[in-house]
PATOR-34847 format. One record per residue: residue number from 0; z, x, y of N, C-alpha, C in turn; residue in one letter. Coordinates in steps of 0.1 Angstrom, whole numbers, plus 2048, in hexadecimal, padded with zeros to 3 digits. Atoms other than C-alpha are relative to their C-alpha. Example, Ala and Ser with C-alpha at 12.3 -4.5 7.8 and 13.67 -1.06 7.14 Angstrom:
2
+-----+-----+-----+-----+-----+-----+-----+-----+-----+-----+------+
! seq !  nZ !  nX !  nY ! caZ ! caX ! caY !  cZ !  cX !  cY ! type !
+-----+-----+-----+-----+-----+-----+-----+-----+-----+-----+------+
!   0 ! 800 ! 809 ! 7F4 ! 84E ! 87B ! 7D3 ! 800 ! 809 ! 80C !    A !
!   1 ! 800 ! 7F7 ! 7F5 ! 847 ! 889 ! 7F5 ! 808 ! 7F8 ! 80B !    S !
+-----+-----+-----+-----+-----+-----+-----+-----+-----+-----+------+
END
This chain:
151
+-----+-----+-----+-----+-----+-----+-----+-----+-----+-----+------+
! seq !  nZ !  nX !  nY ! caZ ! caX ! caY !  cZ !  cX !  cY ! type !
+-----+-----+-----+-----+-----+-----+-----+-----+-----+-----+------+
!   0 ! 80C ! 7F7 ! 802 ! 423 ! 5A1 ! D36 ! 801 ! 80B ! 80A !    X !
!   1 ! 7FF ! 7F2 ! 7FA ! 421 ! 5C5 ! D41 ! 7F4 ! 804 ! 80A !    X !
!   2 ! 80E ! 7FA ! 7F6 ! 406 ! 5CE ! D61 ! 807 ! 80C ! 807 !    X !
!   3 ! 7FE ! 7F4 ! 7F9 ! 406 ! 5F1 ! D72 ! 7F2 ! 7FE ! 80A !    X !
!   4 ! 809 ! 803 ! 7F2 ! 3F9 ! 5EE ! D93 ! 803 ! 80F ! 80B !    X !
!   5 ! 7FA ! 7F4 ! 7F4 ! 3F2 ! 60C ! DAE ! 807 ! 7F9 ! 80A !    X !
!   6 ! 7F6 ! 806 ! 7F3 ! 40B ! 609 ! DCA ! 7F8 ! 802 ! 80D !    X !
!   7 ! 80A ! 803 ! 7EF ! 3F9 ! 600 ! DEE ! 810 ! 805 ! 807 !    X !
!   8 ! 7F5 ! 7FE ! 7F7 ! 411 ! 608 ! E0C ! 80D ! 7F8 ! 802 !    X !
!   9 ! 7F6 ! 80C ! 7FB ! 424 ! 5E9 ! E10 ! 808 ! 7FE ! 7F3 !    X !
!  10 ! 7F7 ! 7FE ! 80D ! 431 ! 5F0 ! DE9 ! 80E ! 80A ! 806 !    X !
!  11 ! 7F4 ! 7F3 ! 7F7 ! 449 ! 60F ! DFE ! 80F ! 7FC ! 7FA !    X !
!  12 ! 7EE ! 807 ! 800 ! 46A ! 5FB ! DFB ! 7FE ! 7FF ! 7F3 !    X !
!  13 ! 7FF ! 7FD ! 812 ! 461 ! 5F6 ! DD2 ! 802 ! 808 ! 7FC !    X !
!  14 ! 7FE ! 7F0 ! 803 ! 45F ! 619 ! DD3 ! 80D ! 809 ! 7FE !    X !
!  15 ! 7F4 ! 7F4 ! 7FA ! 47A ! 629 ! DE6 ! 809 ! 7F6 ! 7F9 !    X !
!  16 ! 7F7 ! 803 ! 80A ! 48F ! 60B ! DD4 ! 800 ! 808 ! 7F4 !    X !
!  17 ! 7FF ! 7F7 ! 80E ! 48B ! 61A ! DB3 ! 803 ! 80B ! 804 !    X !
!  18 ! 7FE ! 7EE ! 7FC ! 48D ! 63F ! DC2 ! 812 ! 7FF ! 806 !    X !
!  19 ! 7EC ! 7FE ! 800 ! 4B4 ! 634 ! DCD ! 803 ! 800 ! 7F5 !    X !
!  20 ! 7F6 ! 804 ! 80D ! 4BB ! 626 ! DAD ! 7FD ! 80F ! 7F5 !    X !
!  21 ! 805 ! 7F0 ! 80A ! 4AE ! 648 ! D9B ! 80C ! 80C ! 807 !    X !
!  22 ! 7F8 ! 7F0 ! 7FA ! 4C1 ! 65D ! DB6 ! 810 ! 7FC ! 7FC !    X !
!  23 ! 7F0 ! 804 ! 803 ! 4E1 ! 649 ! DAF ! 801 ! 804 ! 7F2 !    X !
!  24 ! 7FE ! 7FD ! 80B ! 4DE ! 64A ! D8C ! 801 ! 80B ! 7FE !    X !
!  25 ! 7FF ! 7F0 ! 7FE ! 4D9 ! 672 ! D8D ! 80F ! 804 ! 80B !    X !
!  26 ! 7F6 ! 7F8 ! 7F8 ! 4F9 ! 674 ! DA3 ! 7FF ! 809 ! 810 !    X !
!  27 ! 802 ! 7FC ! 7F6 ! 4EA ! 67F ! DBD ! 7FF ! 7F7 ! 811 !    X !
!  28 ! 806 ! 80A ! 7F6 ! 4EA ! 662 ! DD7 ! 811 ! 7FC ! 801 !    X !
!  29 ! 7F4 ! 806 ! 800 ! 50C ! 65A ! DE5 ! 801 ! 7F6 ! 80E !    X !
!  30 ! 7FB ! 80A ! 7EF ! 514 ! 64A ! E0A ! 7F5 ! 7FD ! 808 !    X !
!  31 ! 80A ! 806 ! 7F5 ! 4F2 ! 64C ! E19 ! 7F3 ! 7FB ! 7FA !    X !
!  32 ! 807 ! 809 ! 80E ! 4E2 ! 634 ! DFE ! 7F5 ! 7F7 ! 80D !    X !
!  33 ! 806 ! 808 ! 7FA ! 4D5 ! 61C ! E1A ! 7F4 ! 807 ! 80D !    X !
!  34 ! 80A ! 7F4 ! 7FB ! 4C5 ! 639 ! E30 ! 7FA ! 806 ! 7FB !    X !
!  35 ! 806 ! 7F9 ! 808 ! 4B6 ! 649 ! E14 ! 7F7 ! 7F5 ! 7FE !    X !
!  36 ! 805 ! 807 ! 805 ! 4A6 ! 62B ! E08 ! 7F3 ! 7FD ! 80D !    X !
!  37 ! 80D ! 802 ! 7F7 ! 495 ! 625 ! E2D ! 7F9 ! 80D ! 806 !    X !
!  38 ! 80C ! 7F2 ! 7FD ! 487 ! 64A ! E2E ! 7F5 ! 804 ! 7F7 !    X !
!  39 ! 804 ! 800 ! 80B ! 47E ! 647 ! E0D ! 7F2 ! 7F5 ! 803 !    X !
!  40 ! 80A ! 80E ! 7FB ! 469 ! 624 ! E16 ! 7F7 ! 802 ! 80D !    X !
!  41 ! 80B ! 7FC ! 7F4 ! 45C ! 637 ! E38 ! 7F3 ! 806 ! 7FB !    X !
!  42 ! 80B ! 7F5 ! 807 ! 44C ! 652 ! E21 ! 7FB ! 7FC ! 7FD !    X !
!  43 ! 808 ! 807 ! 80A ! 43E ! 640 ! E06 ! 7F6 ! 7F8 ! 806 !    X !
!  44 ! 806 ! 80B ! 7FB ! 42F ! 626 ! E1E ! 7F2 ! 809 ! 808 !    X !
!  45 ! 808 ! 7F9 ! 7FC ! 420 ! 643 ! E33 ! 7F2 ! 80A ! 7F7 !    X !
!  46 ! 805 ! 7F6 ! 806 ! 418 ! 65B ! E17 ! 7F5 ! 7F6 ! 7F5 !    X !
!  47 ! 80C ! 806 ! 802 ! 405 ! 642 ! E07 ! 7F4 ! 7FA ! 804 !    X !
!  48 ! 80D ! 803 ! 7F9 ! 3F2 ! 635 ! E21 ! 7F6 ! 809 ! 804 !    X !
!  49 ! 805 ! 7F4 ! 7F9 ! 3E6 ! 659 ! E2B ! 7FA ! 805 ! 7F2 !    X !
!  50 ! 809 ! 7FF ! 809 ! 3DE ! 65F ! E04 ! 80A ! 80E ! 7F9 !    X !
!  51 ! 7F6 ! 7F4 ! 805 ! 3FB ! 679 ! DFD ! 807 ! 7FD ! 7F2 !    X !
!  52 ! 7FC ! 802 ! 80D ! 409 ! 667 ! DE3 ! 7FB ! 7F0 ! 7FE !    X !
!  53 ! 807 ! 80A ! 80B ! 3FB ! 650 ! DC7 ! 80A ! 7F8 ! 7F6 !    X !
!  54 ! 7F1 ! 809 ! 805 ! 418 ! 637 ! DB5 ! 7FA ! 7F4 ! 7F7 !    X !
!  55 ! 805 ! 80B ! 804 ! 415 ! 61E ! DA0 ! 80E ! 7FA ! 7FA !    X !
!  56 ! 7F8 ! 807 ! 803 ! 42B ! 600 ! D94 ! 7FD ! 7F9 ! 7F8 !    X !
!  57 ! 800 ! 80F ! 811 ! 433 ! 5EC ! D73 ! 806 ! 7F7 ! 803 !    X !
!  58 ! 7F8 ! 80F ! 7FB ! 43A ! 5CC ! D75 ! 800 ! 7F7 ! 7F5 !    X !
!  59 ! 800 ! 808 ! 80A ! 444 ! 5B5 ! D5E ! 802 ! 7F3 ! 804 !    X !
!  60 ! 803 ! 80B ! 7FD ! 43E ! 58F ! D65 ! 803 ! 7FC ! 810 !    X !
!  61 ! 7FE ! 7FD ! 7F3 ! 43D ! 59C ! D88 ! 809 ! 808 ! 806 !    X !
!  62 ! 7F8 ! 7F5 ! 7FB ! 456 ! 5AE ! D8C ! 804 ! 80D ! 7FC !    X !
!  63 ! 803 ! 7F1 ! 805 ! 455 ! 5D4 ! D8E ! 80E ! 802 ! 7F5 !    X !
!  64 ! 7F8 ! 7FB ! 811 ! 46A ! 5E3 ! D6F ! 800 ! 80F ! 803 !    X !
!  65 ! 803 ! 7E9 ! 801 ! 45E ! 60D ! D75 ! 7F6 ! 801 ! 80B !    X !
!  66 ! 809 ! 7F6 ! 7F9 ! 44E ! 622 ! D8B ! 7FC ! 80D ! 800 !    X !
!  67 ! 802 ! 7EF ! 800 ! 43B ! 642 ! D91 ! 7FA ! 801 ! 809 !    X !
!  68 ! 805 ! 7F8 ! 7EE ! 434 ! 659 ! DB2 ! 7F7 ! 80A ! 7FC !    X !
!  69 ! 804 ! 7F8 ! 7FE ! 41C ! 670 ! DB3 ! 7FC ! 80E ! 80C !    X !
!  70 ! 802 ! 7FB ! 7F5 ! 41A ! 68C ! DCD ! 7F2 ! 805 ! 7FE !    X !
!  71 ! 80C ! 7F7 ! 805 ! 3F4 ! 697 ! DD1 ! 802 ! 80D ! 810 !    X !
!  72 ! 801 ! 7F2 ! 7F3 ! 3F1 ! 6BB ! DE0 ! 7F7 ! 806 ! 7FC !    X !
!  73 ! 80B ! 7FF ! 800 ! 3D2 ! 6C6 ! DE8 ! 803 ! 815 ! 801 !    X !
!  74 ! 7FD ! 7F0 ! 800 ! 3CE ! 6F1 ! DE5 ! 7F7 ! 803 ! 803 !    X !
!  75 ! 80D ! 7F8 ! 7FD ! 3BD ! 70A ! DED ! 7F9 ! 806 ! 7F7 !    X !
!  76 ! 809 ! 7FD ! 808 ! 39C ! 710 ! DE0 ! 800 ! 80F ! 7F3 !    X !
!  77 ! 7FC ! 7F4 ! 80B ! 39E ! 72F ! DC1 ! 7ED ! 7FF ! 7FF !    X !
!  78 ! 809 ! 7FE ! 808 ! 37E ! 73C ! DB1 ! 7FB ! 7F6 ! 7F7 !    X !
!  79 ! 803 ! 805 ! 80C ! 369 ! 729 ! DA0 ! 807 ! 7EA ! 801 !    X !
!  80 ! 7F7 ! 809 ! 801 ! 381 ! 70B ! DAB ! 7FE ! 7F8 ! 80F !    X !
!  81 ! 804 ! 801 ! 7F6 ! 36E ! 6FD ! DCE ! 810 ! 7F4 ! 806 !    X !
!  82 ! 7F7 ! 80B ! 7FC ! 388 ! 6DE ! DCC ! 80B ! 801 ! 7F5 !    X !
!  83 ! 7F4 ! 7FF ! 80A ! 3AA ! 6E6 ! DBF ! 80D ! 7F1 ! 809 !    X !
!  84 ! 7F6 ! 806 ! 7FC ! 3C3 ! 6CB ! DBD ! 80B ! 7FE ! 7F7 !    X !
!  85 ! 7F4 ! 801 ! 80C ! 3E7 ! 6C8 ! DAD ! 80B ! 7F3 ! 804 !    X !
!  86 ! 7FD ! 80C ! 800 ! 3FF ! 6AB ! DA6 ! 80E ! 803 ! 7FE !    X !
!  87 ! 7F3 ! 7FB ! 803 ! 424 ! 6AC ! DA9 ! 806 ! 7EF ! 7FD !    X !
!  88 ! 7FE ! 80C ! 807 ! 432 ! 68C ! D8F ! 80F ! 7FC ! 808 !    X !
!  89 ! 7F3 ! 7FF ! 7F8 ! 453 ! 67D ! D9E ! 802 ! 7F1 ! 7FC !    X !
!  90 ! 7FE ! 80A ! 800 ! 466 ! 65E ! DA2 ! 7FC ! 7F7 ! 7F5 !    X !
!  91 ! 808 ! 809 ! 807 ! 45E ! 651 ! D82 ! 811 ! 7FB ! 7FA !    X !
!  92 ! 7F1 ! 809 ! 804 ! 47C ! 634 ! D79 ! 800 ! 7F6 ! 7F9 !    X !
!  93 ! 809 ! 80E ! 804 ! 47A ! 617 ! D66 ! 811 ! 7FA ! 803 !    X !
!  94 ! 7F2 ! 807 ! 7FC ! 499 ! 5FE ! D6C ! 807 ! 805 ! 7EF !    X !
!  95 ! 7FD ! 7FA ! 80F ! 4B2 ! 607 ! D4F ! 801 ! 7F6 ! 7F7 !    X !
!  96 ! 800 ! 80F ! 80E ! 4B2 ! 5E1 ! D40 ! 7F1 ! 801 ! 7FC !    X !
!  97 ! 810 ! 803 ! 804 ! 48C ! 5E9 ! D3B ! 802 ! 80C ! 7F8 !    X !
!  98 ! 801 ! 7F4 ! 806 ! 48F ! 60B ! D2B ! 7FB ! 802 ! 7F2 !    X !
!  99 ! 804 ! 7FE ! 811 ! 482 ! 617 ! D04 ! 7F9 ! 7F9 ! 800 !    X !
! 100 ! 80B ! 807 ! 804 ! 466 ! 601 ! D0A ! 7F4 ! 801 ! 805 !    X !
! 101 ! 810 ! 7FB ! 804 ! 449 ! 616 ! D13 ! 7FD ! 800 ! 811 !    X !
! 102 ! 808 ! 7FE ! 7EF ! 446 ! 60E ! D3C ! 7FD ! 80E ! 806 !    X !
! 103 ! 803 ! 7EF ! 7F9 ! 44C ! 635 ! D48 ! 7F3 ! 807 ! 7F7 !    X !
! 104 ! 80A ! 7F8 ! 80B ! 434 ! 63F ! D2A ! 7F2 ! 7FC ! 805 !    X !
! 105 ! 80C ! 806 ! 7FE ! 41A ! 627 ! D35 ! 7FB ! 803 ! 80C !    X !
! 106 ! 803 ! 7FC ! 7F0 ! 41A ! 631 ! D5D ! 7FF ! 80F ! 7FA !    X !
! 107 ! 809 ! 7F0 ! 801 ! 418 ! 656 ! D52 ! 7F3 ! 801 ! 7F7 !    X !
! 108 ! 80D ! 801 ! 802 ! 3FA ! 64E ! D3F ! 7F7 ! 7FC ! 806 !    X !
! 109 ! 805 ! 804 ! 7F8 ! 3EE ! 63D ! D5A ! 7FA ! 80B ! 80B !    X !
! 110 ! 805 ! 7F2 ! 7F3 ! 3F1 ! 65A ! D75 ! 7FD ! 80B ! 7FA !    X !
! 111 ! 807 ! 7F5 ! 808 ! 3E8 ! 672 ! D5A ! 7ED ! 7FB ! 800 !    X !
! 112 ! 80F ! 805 ! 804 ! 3C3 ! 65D ! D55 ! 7FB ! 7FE ! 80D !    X !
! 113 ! 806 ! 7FD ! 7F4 ! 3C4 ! 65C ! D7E ! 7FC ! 80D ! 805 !    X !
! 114 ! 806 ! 7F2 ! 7FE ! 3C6 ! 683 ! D7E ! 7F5 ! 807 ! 7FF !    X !
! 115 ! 80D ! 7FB ! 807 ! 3AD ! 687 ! D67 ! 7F6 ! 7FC ! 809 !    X !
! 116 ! 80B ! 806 ! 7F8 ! 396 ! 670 ! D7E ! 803 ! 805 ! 809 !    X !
! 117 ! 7FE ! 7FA ! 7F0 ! 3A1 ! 680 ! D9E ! 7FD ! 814 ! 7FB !    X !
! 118 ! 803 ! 7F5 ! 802 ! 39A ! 6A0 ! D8D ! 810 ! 80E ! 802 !    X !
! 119 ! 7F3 ! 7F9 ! 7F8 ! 3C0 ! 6B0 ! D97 ! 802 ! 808 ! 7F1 !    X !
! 120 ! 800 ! 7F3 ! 809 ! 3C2 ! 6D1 ! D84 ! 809 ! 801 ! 7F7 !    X !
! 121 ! 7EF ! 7FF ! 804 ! 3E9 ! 6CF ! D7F ! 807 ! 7F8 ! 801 !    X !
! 122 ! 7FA ! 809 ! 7FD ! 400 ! 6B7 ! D7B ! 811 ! 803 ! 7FF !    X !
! 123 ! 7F7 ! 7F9 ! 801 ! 425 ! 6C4 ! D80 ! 80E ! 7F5 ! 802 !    X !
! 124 ! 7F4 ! 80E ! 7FD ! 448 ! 6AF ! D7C ! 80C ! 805 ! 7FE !    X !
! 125 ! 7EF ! 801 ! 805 ! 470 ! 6B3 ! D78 ! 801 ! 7F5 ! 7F4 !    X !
! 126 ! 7FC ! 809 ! 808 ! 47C ! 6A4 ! D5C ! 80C ! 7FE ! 7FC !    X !
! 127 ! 7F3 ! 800 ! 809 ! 49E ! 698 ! D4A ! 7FD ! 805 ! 7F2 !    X !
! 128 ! 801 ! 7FF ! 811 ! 4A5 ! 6A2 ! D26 ! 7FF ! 7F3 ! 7FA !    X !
! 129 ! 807 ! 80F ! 802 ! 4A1 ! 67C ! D21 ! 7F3 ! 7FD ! 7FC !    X !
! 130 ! 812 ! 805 ! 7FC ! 47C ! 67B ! D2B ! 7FC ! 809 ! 7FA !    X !
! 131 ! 806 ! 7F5 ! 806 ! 470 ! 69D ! D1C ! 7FA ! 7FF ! 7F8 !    X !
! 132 ! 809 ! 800 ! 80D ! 467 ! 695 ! CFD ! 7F5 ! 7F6 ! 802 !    X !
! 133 ! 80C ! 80C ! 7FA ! 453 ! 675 ! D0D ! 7F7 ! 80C ! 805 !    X !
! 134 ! 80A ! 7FB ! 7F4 ! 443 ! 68C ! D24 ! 7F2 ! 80C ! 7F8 !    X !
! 135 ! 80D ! 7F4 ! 807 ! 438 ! 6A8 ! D0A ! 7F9 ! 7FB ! 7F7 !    X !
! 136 ! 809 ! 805 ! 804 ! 42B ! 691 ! CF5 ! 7F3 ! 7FC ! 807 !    X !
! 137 ! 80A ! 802 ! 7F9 ! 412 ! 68B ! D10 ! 7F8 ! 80A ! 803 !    X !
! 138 ! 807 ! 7F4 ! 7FD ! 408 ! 6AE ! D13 ! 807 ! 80B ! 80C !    X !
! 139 ! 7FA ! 7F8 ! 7F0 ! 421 ! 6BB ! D2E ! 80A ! 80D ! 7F7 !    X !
! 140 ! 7FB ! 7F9 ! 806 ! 42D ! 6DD ! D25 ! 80B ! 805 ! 809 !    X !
! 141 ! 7F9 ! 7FA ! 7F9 ! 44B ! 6F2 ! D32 ! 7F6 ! 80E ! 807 !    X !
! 142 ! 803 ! 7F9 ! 7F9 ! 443 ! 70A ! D4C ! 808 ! 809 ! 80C !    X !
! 143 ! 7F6 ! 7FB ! 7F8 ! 457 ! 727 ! D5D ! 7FB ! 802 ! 809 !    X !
! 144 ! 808 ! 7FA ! 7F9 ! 43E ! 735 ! D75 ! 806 ! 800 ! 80F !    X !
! 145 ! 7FE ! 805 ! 7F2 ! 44C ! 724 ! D97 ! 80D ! 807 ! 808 !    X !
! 146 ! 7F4 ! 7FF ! 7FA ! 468 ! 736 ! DB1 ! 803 ! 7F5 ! 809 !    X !
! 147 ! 7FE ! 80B ! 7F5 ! 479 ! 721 ! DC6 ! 80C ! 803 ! 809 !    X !
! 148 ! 7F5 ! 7FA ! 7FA ! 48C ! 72B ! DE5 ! 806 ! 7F3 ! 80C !    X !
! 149 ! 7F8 ! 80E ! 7FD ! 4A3 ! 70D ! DF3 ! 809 ! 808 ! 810 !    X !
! 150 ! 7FD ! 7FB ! 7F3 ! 4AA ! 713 ! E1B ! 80E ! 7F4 ! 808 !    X !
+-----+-----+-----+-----+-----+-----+-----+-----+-----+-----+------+
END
């Protein structure tokens, strides 16, 4: 049986586990797999106790199967807009023996129904061509609008 539960602090290591196995799988993660993993487990442990980011985990007869990260970033107030806040989606992975069976679908409906309740204006993510069509079925459109200058 399938339960999605928010992640508390001491979830960290569930986390940043899945966040290697996503960077390996993307090719991106070569030799410093085991240092990655405990910077990954510092943040997540911090950034959730401080309220930076919001996560949640599937579990299937206990044991997690998918995850999703949320970053919350809080903005500056606009017109009309006293409390602006926006959501940057991330880390969402499910193990790949679990796959085609609905877990990543179900945690982005989840932190989609916490945005709405938290009131977060925007909710913004990277995707694969994999996930895309999952994602815009849910209402997530393309969007060019953003530069980005990489130092």
């Amino acid at each position: 049986m399938l339960e999605i539960r928010l992640a508390r602090p001491e979830d960290a290591s569930i986390i940043a586990r899945f966040r290697v196995m996503l960077f390996k799988e993307m090719g991106r993660l070569k030799d410093t797999e085991a240092e990655f993993a405990q910077i990954s487990e510092n943040y997540f442990e911090w950034a959730i106790l401080v309220g930076r980011e919001v996560a949640w985990i599937a579990e299937e007869f206990g044991d997690p199967v998918s995850v999703l990260s949320m970053t919350i970033e809080p903005m500056p107030p606009k017109p009309g807009r006293p409390r602006l806040i926006e959501a940057y989606m991330h880390n969402v992975y499910t193990l790949p023996s679990q796959r085609l069976r609905g877990f990543s679908k179900r945690l982005v409906i989840t932190a989609l129904e916490y945005a709405e309740k938290e009131e977060i204006a925007r909710v913004r993510l990277f995707t694969s061509n994999d996930a895309r069509q999952m994602y815009e079925s849910l209402g997530f459109v393309p969007h060019t609008r953003y530069l980005e200058r990489k130092l």
